[in-house]
Biopython code that builds the backbone (N, CA, C, O; Angstrom):
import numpy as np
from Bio.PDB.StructureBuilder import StructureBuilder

atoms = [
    (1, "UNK", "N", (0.845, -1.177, 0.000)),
    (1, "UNK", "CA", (0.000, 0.000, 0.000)),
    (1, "UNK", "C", (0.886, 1.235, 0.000)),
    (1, "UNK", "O", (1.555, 1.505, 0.998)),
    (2, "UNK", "N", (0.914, 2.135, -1.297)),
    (2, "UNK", "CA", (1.210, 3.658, -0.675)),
    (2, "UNK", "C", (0.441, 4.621, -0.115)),
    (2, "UNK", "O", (-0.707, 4.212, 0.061)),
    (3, "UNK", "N", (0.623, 5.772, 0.247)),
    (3, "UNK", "CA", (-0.127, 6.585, 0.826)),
    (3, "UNK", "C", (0.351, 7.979, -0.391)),
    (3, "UNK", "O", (1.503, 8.391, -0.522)),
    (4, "UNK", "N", (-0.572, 8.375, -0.974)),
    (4, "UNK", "CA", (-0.287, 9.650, -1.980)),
    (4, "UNK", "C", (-0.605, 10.814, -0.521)),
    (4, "UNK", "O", (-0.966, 10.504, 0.614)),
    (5, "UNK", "N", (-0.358, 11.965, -0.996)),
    (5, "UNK", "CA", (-0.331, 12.906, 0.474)),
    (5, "UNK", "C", (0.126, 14.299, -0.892)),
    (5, "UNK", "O", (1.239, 14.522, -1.368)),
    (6, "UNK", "N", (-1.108, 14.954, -1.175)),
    (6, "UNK", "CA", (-0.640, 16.705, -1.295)),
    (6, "UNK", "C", (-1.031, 17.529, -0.536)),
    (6, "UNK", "O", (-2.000, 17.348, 0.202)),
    (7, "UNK", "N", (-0.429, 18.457, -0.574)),
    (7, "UNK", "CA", (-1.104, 19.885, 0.195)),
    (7, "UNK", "C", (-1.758, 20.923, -0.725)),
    (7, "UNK", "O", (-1.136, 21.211, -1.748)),
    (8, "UNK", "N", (-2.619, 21.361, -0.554)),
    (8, "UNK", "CA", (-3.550, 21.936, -1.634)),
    (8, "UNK", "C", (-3.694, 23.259, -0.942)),
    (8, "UNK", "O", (-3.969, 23.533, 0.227)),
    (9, "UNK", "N", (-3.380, 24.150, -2.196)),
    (9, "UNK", "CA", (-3.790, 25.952, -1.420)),
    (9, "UNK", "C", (-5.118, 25.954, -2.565)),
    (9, "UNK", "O", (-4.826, 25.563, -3.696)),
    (10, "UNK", "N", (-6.273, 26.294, -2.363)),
    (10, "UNK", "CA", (-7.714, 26.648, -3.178)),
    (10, "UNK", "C", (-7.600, 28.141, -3.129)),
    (10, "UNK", "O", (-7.263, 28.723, -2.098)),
    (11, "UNK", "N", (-7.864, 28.716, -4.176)),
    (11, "UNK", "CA", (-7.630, 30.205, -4.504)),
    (11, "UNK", "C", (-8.701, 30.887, -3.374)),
    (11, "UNK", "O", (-9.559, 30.201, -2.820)),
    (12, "UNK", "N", (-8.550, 32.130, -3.152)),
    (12, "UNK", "CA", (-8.879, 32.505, -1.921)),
    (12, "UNK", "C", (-10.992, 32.743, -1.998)),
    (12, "UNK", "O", (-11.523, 33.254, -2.984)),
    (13, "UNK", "N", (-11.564, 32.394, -1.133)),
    (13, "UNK", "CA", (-13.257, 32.439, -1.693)),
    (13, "UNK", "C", (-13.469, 31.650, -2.169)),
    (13, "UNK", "O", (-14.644, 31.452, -1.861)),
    (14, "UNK", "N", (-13.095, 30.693, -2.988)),
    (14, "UNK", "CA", (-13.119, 29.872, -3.714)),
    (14, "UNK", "C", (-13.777, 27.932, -2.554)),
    (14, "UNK", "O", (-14.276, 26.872, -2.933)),
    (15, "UNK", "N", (-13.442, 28.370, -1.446)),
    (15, "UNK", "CA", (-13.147, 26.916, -0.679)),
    (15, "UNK", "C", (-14.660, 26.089, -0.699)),
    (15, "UNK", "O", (-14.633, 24.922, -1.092)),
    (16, "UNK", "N", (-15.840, 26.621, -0.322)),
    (16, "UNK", "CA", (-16.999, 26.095, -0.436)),
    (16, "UNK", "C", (-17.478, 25.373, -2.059)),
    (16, "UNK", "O", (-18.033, 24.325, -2.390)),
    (17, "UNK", "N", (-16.982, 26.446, -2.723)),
    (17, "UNK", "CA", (-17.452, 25.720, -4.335)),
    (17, "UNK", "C", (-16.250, 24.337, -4.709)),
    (17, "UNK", "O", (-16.378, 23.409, -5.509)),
    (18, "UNK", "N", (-15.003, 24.700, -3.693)),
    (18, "UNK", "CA", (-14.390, 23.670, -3.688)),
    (18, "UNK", "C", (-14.708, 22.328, -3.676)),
    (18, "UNK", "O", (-14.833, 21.403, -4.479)),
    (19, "UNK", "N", (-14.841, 22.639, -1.926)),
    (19, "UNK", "CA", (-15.653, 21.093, -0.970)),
    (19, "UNK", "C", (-16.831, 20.662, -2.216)),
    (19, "UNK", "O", (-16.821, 19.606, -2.848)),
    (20, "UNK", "N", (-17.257, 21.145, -2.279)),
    (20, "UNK", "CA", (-19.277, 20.833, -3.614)),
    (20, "UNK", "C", (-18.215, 19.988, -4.613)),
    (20, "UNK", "O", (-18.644, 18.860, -4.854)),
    (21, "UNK", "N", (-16.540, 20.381, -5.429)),
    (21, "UNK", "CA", (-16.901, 19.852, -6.439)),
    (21, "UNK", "C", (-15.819, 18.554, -6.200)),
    (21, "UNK", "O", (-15.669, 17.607, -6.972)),
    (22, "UNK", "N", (-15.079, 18.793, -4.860)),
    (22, "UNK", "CA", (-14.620, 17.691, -4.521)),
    (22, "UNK", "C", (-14.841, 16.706, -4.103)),
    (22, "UNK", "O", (-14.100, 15.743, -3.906)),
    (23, "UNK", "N", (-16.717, 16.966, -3.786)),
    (23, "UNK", "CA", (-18.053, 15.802, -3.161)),
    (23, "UNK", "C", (-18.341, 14.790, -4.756)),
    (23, "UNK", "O", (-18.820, 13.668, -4.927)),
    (24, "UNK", "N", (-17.882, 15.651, -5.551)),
    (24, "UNK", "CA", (-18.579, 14.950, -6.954)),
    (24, "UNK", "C", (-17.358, 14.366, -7.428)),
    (24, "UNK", "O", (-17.387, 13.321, -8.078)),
    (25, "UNK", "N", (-16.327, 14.935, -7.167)),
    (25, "UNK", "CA", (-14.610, 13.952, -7.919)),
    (25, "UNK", "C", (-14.637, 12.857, -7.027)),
    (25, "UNK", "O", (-14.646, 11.765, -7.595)),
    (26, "UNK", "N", (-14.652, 12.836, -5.853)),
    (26, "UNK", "CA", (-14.466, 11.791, -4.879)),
    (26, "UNK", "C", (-15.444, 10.211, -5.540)),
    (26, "UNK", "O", (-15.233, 9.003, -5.433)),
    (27, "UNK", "N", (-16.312, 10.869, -6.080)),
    (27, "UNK", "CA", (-16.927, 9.358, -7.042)),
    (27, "UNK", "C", (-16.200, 8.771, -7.868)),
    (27, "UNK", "O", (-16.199, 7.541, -7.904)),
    (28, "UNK", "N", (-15.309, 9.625, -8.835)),
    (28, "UNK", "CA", (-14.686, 9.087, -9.655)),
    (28, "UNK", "C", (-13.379, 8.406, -8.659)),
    (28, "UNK", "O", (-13.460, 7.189, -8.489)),
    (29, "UNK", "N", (-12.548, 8.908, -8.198)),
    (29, "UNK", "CA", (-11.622, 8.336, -8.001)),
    (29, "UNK", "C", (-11.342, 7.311, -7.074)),
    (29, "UNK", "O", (-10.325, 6.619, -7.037)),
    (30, "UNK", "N", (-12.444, 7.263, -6.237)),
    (30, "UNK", "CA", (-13.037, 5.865, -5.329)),
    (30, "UNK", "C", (-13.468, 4.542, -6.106)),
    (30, "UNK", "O", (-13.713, 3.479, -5.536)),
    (31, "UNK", "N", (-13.531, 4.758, -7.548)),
    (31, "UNK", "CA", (-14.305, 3.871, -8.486)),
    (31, "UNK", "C", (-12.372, 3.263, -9.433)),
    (31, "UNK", "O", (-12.559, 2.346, -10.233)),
    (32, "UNK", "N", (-11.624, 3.488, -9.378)),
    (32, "UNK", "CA", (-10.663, 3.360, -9.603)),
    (32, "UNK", "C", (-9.803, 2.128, -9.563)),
    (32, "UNK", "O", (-9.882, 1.762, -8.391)),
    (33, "UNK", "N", (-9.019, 1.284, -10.214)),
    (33, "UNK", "CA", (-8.588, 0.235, -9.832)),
    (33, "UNK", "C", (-7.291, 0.467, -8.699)),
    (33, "UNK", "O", (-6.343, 1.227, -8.900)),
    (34, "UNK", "N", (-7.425, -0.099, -7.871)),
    (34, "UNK", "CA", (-6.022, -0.055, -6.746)),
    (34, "UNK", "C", (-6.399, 0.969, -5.536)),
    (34, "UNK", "O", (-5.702, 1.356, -4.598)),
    (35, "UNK", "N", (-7.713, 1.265, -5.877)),
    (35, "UNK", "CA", (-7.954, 3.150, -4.682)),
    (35, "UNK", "C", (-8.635, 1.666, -3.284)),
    (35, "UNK", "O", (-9.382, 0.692, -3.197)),
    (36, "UNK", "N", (-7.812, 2.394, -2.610)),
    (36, "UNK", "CA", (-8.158, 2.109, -1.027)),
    (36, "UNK", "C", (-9.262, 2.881, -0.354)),
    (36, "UNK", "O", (-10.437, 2.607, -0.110)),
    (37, "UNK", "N", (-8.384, 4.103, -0.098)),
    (37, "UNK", "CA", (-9.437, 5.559, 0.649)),
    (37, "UNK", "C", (-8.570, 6.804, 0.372)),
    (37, "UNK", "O", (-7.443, 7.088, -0.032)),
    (38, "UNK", "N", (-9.664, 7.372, 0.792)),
    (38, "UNK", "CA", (-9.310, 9.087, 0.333)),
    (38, "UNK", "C", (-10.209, 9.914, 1.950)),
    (38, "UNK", "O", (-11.197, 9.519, 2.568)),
    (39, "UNK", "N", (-9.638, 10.704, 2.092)),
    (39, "UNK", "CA", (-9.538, 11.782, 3.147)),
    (39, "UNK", "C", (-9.107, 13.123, 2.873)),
    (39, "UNK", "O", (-7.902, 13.341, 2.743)),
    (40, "UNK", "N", (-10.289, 14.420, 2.727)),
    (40, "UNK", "CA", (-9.316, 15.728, 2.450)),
    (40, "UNK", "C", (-9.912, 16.410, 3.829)),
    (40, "UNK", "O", (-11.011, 16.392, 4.383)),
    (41, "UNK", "N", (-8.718, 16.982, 4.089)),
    (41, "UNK", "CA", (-8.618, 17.495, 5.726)),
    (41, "UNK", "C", (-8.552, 19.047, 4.782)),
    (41, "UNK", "O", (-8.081, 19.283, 3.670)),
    (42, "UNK", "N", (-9.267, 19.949, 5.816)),
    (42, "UNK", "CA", (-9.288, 21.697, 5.819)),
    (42, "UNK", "C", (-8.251, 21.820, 6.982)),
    (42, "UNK", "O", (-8.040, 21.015, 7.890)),
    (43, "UNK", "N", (-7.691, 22.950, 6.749)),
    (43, "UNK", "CA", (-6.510, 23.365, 7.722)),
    (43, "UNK", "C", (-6.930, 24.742, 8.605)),
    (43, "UNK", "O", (-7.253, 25.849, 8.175)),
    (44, "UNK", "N", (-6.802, 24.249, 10.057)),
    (44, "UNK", "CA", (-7.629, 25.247, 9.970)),
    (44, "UNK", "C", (-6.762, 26.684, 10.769)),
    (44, "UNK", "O", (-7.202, 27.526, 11.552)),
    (45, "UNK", "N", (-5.040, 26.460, 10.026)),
    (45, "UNK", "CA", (-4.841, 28.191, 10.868)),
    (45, "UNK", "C", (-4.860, 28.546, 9.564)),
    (45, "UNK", "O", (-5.009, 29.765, 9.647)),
    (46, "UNK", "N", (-4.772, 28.102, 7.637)),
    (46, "UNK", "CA", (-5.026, 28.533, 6.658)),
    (46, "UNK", "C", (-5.894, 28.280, 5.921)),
    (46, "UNK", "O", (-6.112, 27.173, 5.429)),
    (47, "UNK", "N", (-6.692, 29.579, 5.693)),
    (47, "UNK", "CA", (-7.865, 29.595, 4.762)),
    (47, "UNK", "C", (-7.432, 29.187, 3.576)),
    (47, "UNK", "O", (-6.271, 29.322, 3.190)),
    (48, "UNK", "N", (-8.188, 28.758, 3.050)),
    (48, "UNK", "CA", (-8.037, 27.697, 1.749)),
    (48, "UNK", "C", (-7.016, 26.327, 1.627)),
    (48, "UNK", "O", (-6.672, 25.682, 0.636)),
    (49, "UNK", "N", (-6.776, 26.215, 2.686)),
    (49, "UNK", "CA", (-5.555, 25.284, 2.432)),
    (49, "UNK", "C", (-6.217, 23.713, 2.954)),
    (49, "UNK", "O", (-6.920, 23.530, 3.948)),
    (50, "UNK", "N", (-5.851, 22.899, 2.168)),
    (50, "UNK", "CA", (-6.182, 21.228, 2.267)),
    (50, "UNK", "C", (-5.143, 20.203, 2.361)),
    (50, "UNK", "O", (-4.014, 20.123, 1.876)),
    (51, "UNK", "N", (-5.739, 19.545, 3.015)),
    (51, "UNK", "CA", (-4.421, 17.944, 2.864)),
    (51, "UNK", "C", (-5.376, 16.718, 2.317)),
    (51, "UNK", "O", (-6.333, 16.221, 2.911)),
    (52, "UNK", "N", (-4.873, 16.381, 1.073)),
    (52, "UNK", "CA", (-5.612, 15.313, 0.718)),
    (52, "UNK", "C", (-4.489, 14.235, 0.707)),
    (52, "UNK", "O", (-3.309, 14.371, 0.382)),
    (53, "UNK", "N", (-5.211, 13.032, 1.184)),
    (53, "UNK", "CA", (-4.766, 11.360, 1.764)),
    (53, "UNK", "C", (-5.104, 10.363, 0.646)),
    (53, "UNK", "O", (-6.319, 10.223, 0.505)),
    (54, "UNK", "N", (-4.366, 9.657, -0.160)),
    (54, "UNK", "CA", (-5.615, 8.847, -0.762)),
    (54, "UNK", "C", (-4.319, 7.876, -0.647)),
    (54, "UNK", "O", (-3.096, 8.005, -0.683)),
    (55, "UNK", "N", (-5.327, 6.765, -0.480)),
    (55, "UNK", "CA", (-4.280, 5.030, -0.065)),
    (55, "UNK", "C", (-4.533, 4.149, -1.514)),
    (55, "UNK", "O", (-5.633, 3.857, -1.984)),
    (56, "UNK", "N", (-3.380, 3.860, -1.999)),
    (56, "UNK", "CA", (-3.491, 2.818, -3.356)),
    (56, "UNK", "C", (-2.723, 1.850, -3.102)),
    (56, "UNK", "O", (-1.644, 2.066, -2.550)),
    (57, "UNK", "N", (-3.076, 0.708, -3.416)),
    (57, "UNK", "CA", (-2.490, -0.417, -3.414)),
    (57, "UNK", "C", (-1.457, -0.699, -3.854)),
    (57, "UNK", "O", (-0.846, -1.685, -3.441)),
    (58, "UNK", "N", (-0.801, 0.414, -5.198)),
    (58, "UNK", "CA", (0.025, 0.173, -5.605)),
    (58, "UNK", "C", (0.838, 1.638, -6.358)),
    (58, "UNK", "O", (-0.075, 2.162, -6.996)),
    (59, "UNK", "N", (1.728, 2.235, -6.494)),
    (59, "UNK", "CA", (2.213, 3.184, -7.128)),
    (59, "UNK", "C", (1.585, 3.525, -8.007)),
    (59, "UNK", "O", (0.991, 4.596, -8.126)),
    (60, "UNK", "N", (1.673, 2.139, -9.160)),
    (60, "UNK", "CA", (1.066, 2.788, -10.583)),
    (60, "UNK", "C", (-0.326, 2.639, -10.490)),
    (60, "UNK", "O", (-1.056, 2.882, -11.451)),
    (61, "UNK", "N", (-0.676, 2.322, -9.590)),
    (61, "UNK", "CA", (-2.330, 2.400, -9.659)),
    (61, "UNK", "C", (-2.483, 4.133, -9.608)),
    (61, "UNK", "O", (-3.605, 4.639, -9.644)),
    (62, "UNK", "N", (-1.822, 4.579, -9.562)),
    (62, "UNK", "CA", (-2.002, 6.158, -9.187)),
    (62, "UNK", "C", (-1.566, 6.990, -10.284)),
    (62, "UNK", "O", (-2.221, 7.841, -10.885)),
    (63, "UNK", "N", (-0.090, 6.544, -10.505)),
    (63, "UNK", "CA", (0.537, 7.218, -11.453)),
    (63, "UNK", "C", (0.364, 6.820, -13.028)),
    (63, "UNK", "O", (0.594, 7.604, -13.949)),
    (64, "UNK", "N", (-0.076, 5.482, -13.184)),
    (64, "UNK", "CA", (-0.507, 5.103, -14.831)),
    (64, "UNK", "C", (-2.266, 4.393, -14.604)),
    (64, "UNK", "O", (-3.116, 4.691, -15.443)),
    (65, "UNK", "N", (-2.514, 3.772, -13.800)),
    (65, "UNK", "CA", (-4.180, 3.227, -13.552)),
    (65, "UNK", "C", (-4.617, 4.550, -13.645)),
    (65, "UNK", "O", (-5.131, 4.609, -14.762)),
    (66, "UNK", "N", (-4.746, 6.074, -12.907)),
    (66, "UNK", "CA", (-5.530, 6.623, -12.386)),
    (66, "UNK", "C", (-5.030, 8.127, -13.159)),
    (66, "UNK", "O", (-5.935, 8.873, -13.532)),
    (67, "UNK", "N", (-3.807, 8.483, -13.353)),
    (67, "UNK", "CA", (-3.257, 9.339, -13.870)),
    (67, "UNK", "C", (-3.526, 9.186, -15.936)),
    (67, "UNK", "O", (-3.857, 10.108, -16.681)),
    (68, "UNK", "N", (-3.319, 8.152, -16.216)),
    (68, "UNK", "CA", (-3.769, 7.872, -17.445)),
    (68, "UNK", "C", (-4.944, 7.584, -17.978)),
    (68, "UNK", "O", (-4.949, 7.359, -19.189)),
    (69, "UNK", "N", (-6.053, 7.525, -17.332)),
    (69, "UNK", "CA", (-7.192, 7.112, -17.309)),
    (69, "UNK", "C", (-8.163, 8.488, -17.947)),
    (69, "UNK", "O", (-7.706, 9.553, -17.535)),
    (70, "UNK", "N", (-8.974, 8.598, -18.547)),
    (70, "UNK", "CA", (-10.368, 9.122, -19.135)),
    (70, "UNK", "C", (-10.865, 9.983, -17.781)),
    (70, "UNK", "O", (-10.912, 11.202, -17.610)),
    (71, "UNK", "N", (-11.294, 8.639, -16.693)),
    (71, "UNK", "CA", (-11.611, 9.469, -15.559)),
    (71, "UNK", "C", (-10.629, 10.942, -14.911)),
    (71, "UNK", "O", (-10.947, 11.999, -14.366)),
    (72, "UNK", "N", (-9.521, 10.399, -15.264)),
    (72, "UNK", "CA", (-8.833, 11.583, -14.441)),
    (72, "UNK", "C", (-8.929, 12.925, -15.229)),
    (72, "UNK", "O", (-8.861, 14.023, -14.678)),
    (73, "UNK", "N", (-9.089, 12.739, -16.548)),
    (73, "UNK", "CA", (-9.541, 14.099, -17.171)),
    (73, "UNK", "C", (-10.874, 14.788, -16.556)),
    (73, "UNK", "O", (-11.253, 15.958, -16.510)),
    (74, "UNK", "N", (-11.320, 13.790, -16.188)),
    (74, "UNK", "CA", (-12.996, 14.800, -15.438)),
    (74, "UNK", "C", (-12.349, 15.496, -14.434)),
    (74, "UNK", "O", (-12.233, 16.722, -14.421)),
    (75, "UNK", "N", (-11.787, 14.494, -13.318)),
    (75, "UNK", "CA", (-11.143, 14.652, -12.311)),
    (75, "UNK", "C", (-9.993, 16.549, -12.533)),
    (75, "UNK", "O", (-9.741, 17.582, -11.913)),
    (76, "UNK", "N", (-9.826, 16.147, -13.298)),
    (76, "UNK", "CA", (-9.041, 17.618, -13.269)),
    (76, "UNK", "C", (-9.820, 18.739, -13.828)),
    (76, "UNK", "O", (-9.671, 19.934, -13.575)),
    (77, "UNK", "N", (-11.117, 17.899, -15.041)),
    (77, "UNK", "CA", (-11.826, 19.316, -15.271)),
    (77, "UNK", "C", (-12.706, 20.067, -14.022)),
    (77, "UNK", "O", (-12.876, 21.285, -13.962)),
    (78, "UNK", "N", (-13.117, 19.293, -13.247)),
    (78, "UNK", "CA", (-13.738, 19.390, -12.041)),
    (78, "UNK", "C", (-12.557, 20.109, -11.102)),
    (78, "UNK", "O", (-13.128, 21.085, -10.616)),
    (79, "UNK", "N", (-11.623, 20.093, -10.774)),
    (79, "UNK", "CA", (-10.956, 20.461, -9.340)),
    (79, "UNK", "C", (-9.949, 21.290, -9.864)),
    (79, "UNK", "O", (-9.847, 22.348, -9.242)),
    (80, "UNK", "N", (-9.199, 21.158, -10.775)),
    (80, "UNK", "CA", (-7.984, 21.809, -11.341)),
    (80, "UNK", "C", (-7.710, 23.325, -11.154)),
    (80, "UNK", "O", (-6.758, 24.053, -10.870)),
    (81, "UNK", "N", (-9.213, 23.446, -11.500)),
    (81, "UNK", "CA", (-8.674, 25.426, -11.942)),
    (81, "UNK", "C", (-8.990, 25.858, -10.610)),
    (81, "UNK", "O", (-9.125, 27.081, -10.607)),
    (82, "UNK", "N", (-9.238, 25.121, -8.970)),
    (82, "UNK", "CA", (-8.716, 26.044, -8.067)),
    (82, "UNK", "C", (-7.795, 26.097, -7.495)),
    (82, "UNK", "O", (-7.716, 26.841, -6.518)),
    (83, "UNK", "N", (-7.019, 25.514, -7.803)),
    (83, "UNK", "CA", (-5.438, 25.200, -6.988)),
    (83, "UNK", "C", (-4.408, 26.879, -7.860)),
    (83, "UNK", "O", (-4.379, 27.456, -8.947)),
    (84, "UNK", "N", (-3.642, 27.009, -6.266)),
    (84, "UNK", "CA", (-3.217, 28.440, -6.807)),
    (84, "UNK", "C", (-1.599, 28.187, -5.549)),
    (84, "UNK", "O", (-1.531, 28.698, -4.431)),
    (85, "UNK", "N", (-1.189, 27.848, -5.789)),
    (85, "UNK", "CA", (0.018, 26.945, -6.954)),
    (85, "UNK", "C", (-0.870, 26.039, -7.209)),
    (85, "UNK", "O", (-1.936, 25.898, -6.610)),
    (86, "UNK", "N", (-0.261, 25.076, -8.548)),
    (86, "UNK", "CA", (-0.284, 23.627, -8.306)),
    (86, "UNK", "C", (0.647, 23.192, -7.612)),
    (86, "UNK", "O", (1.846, 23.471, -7.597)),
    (87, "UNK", "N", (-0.346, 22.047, -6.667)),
    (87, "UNK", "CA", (-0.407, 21.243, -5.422)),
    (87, "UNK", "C", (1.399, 20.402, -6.479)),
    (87, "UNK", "O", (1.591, 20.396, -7.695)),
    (88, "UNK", "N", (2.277, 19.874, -5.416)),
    (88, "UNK", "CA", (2.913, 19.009, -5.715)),
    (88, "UNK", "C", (2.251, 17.374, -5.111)),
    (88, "UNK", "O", (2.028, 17.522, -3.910)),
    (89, "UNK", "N", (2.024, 16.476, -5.387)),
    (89, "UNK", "CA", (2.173, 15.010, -5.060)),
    (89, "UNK", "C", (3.065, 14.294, -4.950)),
    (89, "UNK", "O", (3.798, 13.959, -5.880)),
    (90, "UNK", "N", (3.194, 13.815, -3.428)),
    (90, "UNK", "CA", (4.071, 12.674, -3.190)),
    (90, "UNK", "C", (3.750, 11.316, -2.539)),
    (90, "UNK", "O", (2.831, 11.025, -1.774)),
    (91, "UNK", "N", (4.386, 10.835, -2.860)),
    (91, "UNK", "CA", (4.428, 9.147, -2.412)),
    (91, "UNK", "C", (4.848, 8.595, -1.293)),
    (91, "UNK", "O", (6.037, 8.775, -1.029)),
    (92, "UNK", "N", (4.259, 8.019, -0.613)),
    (92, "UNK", "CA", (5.018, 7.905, 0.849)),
    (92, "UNK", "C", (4.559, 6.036, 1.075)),
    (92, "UNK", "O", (3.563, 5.526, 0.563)),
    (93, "UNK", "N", (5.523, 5.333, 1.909)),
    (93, "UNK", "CA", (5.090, 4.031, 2.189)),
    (93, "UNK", "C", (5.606, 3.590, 3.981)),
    (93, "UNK", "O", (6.609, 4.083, 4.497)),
    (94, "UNK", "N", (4.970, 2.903, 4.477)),
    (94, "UNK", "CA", (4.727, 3.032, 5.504)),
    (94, "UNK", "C", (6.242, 2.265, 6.840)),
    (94, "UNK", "O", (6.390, 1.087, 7.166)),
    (95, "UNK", "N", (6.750, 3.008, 7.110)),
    (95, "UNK", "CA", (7.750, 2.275, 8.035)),
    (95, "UNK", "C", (7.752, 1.079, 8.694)),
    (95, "UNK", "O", (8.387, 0.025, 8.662)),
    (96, "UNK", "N", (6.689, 1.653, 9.408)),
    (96, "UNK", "CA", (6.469, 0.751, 10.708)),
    (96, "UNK", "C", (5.000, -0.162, 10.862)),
    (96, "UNK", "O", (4.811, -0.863, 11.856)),
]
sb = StructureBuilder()
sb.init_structure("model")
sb.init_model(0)
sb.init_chain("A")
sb.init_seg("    ")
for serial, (resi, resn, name, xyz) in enumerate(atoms, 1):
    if name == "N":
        sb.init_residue(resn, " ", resi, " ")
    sb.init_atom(name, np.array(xyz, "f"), 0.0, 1.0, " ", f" {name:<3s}", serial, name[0])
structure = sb.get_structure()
């Protein structure tokens, strides 16, 4: 299992129309081959700022299953244009 882990800044005002369209991506990418779970945490000493969690079974389930996929084009037409940077993604696997 990895654990994917970004930090997300949502352009400022923007956070409510966020959460709404991240209620509707969360279908797609739960429907995914290798998706475990997903968790997006609000931060709460920064406005707009998120931590999203999502557990895959496997690297490329993320980076070629889910990243190459049809779905992930929704996935970004839906969420993309509020991120202010784009979010970096990393990979993390579990120590202990």
């Amino acid at each position: 299992m990895i654990l994917e882990a970004v930090l997300l800044q949502v352009k400022s005002g923007m956070e409510q129309d966020y959460e709404n369209a991240f209620a509707k991506a969360s279908h797609i990418i739960s429907s995914m081959k290798g998706y475990i779970s997903h968790e997006l945490q609000r931060c709460l000493e920064v406005d707009g700022k998120y931590l999203l969690l999502v557990k895959w079974e496997t690297l490329e389930d993320h980076t070629i299953g889910f990243r190459e996929s049809s779905e992930y084009q929704q996935w970004k037409e839906l969420l993309h244009h509020f991120y202010d940077p784009f979010p970096v993604v990393e990979h993390f696997v579990k120590v202990n």
